[in-house]
C-alpha positions as CSV (number, residue, x, y, z in Angstrom):
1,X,113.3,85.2,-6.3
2,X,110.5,85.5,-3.2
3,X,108.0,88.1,-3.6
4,X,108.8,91.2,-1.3
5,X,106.1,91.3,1.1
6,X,104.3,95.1,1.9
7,X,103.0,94.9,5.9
8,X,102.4,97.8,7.9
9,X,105.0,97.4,9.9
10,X,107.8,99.1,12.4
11,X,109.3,99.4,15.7
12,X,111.4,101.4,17.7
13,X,114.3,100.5,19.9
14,X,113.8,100.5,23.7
15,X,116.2,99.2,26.7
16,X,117.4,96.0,25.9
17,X,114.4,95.7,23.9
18,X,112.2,96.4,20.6
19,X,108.7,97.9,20.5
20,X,107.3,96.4,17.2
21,X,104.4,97.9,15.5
22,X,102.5,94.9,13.2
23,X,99.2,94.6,11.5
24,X,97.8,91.9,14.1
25,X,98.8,94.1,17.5
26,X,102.0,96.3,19.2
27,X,104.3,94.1,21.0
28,X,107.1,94.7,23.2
29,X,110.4,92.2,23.6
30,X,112.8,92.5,26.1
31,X,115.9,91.1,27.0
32,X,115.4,90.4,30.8
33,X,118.6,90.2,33.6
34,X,118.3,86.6,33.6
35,X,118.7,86.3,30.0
36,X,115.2,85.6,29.2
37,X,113.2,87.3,26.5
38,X,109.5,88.0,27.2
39,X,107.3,89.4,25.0
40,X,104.4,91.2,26.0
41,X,101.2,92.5,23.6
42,X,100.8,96.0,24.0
43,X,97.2,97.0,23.0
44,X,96.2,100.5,21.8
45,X,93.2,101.9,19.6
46,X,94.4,104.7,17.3
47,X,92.2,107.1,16.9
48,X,91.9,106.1,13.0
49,X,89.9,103.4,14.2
50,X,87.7,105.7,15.9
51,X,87.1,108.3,13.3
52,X,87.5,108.3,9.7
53,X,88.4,111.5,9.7
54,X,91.7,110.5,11.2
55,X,92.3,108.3,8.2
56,X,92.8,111.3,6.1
57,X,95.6,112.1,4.6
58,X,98.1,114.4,6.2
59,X,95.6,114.0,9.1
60,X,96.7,110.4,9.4
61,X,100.4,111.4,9.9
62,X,99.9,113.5,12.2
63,X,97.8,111.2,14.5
64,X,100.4,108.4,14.0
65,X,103.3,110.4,15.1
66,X,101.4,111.7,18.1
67,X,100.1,107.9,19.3
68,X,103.2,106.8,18.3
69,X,105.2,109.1,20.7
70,X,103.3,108.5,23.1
71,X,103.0,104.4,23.1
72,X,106.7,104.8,21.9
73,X,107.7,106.7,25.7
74,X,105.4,104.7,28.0
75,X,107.3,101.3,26.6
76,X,110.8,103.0,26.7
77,X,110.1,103.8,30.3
78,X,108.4,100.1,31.5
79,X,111.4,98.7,29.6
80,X,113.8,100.7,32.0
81,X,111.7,100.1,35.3
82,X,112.1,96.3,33.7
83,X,115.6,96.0,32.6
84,X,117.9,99.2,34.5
85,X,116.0,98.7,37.6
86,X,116.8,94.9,38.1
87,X,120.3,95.6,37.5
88,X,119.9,98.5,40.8
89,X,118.6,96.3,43.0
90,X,121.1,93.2,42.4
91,X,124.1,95.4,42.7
92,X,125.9,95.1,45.8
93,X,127.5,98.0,45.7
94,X,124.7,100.1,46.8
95,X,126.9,102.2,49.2
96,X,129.1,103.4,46.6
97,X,125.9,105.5,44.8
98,X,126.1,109.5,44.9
99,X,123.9,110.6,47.6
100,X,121.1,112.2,44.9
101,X,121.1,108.4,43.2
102,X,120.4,107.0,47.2
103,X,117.9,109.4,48.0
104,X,116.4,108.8,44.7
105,X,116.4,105.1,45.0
106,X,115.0,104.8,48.8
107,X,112.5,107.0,47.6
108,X,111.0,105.9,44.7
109,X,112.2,102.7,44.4
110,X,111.2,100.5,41.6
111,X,109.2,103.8,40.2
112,X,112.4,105.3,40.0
113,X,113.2,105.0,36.4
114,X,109.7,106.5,36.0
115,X,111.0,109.9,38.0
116,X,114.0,109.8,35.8
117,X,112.3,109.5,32.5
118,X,109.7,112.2,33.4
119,X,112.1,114.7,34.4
120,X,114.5,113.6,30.9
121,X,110.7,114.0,28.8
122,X,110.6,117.9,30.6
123,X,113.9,118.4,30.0
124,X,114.3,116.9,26.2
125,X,111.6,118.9,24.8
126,X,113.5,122.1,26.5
127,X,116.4,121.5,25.0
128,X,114.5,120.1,21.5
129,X,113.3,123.4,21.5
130,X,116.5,125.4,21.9
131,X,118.6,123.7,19.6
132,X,115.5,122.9,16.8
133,X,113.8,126.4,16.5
134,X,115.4,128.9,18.6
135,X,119.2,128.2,17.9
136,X,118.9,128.0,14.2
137,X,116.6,131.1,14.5
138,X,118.9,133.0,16.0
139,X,121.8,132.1,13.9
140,X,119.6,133.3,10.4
141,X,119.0,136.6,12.5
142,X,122.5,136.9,12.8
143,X,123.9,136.4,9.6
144,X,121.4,138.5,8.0
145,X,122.5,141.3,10.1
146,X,126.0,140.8,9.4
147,X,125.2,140.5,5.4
148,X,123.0,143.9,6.1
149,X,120.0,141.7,4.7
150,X,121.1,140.1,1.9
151,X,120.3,136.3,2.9
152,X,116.8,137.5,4.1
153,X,115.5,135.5,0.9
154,X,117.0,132.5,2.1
155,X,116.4,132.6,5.9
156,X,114.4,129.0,5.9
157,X,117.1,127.4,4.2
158,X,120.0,128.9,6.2
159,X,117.0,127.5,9.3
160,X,117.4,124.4,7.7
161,X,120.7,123.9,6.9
162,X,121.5,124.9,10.7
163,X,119.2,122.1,11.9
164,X,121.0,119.6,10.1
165,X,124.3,120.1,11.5
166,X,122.8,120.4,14.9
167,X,121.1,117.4,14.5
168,X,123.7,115.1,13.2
169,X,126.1,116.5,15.3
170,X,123.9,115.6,18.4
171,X,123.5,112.2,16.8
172,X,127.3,111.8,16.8
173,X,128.1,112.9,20.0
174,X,125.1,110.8,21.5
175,X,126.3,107.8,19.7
176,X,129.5,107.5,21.3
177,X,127.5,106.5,25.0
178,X,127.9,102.9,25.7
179,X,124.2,103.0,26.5
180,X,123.4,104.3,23.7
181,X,125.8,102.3,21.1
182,X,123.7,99.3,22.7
183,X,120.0,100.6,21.6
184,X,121.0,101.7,18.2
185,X,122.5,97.4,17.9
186,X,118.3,97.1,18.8
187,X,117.6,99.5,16.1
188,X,119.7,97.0,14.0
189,X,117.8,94.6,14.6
190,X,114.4,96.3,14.2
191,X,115.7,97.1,10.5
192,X,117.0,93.4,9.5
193,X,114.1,91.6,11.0
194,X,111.8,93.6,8.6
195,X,113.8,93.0,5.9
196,X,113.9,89.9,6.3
197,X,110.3,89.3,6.4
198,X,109.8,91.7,3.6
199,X,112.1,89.6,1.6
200,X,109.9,86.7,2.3
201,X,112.1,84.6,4.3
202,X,112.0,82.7,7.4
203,X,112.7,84.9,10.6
204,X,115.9,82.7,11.7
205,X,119.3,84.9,13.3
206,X,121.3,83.4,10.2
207,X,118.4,85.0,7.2
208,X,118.2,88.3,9.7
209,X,122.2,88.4,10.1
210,X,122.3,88.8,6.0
211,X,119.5,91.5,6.2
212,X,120.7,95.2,5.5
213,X,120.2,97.8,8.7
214,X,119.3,100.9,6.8
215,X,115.6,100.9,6.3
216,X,114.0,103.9,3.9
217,X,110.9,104.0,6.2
218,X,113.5,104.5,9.4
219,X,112.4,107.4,11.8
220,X,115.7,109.0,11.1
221,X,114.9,109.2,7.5
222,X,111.1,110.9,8.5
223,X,113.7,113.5,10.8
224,X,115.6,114.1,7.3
225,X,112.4,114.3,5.1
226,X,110.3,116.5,7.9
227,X,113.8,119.1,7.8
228,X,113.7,119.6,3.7
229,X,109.9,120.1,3.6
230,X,109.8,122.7,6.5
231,X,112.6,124.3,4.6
232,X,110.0,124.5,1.2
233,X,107.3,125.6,2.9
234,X,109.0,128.2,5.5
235,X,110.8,129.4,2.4
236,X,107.5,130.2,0.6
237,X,106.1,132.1,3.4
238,X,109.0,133.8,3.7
239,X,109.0,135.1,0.3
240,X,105.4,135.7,0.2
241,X,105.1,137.5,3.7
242,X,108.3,138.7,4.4
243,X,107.1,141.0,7.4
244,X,106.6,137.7,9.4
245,X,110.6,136.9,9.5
246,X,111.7,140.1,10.9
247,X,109.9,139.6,14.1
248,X,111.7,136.7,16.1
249,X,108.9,135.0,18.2
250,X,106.2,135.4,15.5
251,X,108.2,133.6,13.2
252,X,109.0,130.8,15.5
253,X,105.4,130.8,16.3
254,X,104.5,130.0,12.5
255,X,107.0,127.6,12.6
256,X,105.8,125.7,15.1
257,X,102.5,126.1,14.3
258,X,103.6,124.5,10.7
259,X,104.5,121.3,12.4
260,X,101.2,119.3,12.3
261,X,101.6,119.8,8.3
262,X,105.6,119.0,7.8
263,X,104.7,116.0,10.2
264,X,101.6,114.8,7.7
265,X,103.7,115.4,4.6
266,X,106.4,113.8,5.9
267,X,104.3,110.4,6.8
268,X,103.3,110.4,3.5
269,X,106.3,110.4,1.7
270,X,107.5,107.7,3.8
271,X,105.2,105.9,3.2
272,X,105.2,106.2,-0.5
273,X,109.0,105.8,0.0
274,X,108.4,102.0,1.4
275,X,105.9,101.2,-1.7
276,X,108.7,102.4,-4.4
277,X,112.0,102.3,-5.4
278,X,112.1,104.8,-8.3
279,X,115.1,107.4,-8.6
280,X,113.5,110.5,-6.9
281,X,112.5,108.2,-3.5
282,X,116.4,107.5,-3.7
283,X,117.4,111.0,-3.8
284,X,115.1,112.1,-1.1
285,X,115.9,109.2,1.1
286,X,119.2,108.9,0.9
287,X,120.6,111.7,3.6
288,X,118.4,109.8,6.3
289,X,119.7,105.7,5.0
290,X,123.1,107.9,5.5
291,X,122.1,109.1,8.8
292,X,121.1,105.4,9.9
293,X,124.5,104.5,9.6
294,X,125.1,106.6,12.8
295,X,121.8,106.0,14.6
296,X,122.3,102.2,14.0
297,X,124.5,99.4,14.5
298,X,125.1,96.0,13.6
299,X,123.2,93.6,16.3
300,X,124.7,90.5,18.0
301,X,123.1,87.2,17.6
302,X,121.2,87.6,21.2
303,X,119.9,91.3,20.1
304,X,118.7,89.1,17.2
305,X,116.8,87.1,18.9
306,X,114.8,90.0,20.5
307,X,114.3,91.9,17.2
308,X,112.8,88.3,15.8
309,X,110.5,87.7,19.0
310,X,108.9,91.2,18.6
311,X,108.4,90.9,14.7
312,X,106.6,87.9,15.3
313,X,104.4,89.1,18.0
314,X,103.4,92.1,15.8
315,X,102.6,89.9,13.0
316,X,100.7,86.9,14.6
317,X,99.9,88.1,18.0
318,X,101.3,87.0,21.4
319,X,101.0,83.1,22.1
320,X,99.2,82.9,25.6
321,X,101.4,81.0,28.4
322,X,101.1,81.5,31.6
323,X,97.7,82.3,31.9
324,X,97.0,79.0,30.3
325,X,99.2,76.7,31.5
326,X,97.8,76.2,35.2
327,X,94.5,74.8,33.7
328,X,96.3,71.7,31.8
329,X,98.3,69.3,34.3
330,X,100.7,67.4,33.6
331,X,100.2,63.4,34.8
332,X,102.8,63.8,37.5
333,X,101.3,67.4,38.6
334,X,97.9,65.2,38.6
335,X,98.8,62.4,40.8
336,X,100.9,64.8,42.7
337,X,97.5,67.0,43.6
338,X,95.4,64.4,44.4
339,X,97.7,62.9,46.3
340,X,97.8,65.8,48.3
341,X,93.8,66.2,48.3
342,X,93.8,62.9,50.1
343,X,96.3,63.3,52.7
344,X,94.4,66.7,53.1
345,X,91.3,64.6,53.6
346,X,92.6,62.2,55.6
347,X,94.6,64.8,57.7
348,X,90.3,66.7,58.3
349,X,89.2,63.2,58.8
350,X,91.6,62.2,61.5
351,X,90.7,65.3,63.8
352,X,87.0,64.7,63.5
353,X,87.0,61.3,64.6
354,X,89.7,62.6,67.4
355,X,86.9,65.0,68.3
356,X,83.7,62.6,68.3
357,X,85.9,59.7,70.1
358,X,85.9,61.8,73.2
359,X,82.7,62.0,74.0
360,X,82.1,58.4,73.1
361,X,84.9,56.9,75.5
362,X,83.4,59.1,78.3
363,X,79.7,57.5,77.4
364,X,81.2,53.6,77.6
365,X,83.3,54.7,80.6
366,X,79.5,56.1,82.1
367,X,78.1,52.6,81.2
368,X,80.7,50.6,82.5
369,X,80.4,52.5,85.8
370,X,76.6,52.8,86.2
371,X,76.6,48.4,85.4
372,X,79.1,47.7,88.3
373,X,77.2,50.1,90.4
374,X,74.2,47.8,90.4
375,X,76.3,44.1,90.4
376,X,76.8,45.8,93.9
377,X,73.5,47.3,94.6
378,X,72.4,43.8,93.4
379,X,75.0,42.2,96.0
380,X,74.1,44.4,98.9
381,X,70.4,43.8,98.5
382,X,70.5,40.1,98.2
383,X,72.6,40.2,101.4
384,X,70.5,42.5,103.0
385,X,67.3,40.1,102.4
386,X,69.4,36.6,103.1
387,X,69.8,38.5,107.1
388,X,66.5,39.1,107.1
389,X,65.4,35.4,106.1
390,X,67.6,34.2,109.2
391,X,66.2,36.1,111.6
């Protein structure tokens, strides 16, 4: 049986592509309009590189959620100026768009998607916010005032529990977009290619197709983990300073001030989680590998073939093409140029010589002239003194 390889390695699904994450660099794959998939290397120096302080624990989790939201959005919205906006500008059908899409699209143009995904980012974190801390606030404050206090104990895990079911609720609802169906096939395919390399196999569609899509180091498992530890910790503070819950914003304050730490704990778990495979990693893990079955799906052959191009990237760095090729000629692109170079030549040495002959011509027609010119000087005088010699 192969050795299961451990790499520091994961992605995240974009438009029509995969952003892979890889011990040798970040690379992007896209599926392009023309069917094409290019991979491109996406360079970025975390921070943990910089400073070994960012390399602590819990500190390290925190910085690699932060870099990784951030690398994670800027590919998400290049993939859509790349993939969504090609599709814009070969449709025909231009005419047919709602006036806002026109106005948006003579506008911006191919920085269009750009405007879009901006104003989605403002919006998203809004609505983050209402339905991830106010919402589930709000419904604690409620049903302790309809119990007349007696769940006060057990606000953060009534928090909690209300999170959940907003969350996969959302994810269900979400999944249903065609859009959307499409990414999470990526997401597939992010999953199986790692397995498949983890399972020390060669990266071909047919040992990826095998490959199981529910991975325990999956961001929607670190959604799952990050919910159950803010539930322990909020419940302890709850408990031990139970003036702070009774005062709405406050609490929400703490709460969000308590992120930076859920987020560090939660790294670390799933991290630990990829390393092992004992009995309390299954327990823990299991509500997000249940949750992948909704925020994945099981990826086509071509989706495949993306998910593979991006693994490999990550893993053994983007092979150089283009800028390359131009310097190494083929024979035939050889002869070809200096064929050209010559009639180029040829072509700059037929317009001097058109230039100098002119000149020239005019001195032989000067010569030619001036020499008949005195045959009949030469005529006249000879004339001239045969008169004289008669008389």
């Amino acid at each position: 049986m192969a050795k299961v390889k451990r790499v520091s390695v994961g992605g995240q699904a974009l438009i029509e592509g995969i952003l892979m994450k890889g011990p040798k660099c970040s690379a992007m794959a896209l599926r392009l309009p023309d069917g094409t998939i290019e991979v491109e290397e996406k360079k970025m120096t975390s921070l943990r590189d910089k400073n070994k302080f960012f390399a602590f624990p819990i500190v390290r989790g925190v910085v690699s959620f932060v870099e990784s939201m951030i690398q994670g959005y800027k590919a998400l919205m290049e993939s859509a100026e790349k993939v969504s906006f090609e599709d814009i500008k070969n449709d025909d059908d231009i005419e047919n768009m709602s006036k806002v899409d026109r106005w948006i699209t003579e506008h911006f143009g191919e920085k269009m998607m750009t405007v879009i995904s901006v104003i989605s980012m403002i919006l998203g974190f809004g609505l983050a916010f209402a339905l991830f801390f106010y919402l589930p606030t709000l419904a604690a404050d409620l049903l302790n005032k309809v119990t007349d206090g007696a769940v006060a104990n057990f606000r953060a895990l009534i928090e909690g529990v209300v999170r959940i079911i907003i969350f996969v609720a959302y994810m269900l609802l979400v999944s249903q977009m065609k859009d959307i169906k499409r990414m999470f096939m990526y997401h597939g395919a992010e999953h199986k290619s790692i397995f498949c390399f983890e399972a020390g196999k060669e990266l071909t569609v047919e040992n990826v197709r095998e490959m199981s899509r529910l991975h325990p180091r999956c961001g929607t498992s670190f959604m799952f983990v990050m919910i159950l530890i803010s539930i322990v910790i909020s419940s302890v503070i709850s408990i031990a300073f139970p003036s702070l819950r009774n005062i709405r914003i406050l609490w929400m304050a703490i709460k969000i001030l308590l992120l930076p730490v859920v987020m560090g704990l939660g790294f670390e778990f799933i991290k630990f989680a990829g390393c092992h495979d004992n009995f309390f990693v299954k327990i823990v893990s299991a509500p997000g590998l249940w949750m992948q079955r909704i925020t994945t799906n099981e990826p086509t052959d071509d989706i495949i073939e993306v998910g593979i191009a991006a693994l490999k990237a990550a893993l053994y760095g983007v092979e150089e093409k283009e800028e390359t090729q131009p310097e190494v000629e083929t024979e035939e692109q050889a002869e070809s140029t200096a064929e050209e170079t010559v009639e180029s030549e040829n072509e700059e040495a037929e317009e001097t010589v058109a230039v100098e002959e002119t000149p020239v011509a005019e001195e032989k027609e000067e010569d030619t002239y001036q020499k008949a010119q005195n045959i009949v000087d030469d005529l006249f005088a000879e004339i001239l003194s045969e008169k004289k010699s008669d008389n």
